[in-house]
C-alpha positions as CSV (number, residue, x, y, z in Angstrom):
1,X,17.2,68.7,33.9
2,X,15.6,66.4,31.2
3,X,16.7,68.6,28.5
4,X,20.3,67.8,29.8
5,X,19.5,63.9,29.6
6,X,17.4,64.5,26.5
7,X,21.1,65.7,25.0
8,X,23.3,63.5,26.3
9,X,21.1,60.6,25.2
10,X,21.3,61.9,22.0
11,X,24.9,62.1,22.0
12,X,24.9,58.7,23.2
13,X,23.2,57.5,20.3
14,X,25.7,59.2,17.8
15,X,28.9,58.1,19.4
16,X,27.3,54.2,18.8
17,X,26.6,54.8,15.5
18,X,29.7,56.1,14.5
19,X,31.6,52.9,16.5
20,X,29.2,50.9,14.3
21,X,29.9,52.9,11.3
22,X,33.4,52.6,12.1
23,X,33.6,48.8,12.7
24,X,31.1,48.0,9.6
25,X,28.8,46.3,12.1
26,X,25.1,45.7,9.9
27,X,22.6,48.5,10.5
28,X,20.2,45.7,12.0
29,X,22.3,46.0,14.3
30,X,22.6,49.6,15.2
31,X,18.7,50.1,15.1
32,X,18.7,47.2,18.0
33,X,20.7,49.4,20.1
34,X,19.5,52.6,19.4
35,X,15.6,50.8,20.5
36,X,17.3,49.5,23.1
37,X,18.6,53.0,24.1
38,X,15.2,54.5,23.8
39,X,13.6,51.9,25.9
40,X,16.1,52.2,28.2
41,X,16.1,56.5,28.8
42,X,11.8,55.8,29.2
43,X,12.8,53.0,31.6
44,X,14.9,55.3,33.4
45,X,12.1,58.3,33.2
46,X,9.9,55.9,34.4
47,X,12.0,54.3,37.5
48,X,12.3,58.0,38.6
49,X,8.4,58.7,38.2
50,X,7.1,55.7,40.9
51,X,10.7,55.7,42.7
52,X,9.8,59.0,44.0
53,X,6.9,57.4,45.4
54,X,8.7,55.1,47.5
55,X,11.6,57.2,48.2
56,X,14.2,55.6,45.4
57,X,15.4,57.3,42.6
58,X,18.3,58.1,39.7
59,X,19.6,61.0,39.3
60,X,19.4,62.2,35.6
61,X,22.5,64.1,34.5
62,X,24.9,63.5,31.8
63,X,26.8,60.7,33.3
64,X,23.4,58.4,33.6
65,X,21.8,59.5,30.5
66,X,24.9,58.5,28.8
67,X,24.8,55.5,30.6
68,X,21.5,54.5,29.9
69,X,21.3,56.1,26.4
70,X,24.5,53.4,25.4
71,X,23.6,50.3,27.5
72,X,19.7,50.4,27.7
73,X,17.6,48.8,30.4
74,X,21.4,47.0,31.7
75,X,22.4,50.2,32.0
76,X,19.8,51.0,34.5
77,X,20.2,47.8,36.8
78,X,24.2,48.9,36.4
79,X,23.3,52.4,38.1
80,X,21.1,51.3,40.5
81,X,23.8,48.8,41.4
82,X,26.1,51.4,42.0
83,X,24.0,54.0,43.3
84,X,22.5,51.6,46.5
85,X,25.1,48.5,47.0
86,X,28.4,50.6,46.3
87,X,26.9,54.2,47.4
88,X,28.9,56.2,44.6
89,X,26.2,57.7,42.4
């Protein structure tokens, strides 16, 4: 299951640096995302790890590793938005 968000984050990654390629943004700011991304999948590792000790937790499939893998830590407030106010993750 990890190996599947390990992937997807991955692909994440590559699909924002080709937009950035592709729009000439600067590489400073690529490397801001893709830490951001980074921080964001161990974030998400992390909310799973002491979520499970409360009861809470994110699934990790493609969808969400994607999700956190392009957006970052946001990305993980966006999920659990939708996941406990709107009930559709």
């Amino acid at each position: 299951m990890i190996g599947t968000g390990i992937l997807s984050f991955m692909i994440g990654i590559i699909v924002l640096a080709f937009l950035v390629w592709l729009f000439g943004i600067s590489l400073k700011i690529l490397f801001r995302f893709i830490i951001n991304s980074i921080i964001g999948f161990a974030f998400l590792i992390i909310f799973n790890f002491f979520g499970a000790i409360i009861g809470i937790h994110l699934p990790i499939t493609i969808l969400t590793s994607f999700i956190v893998g392009v957006f970052g830590i946001p990305g993980i407030l966006i999920l659990i938005i939708l996941k406990y106010v709107f009930c559709l993750i």
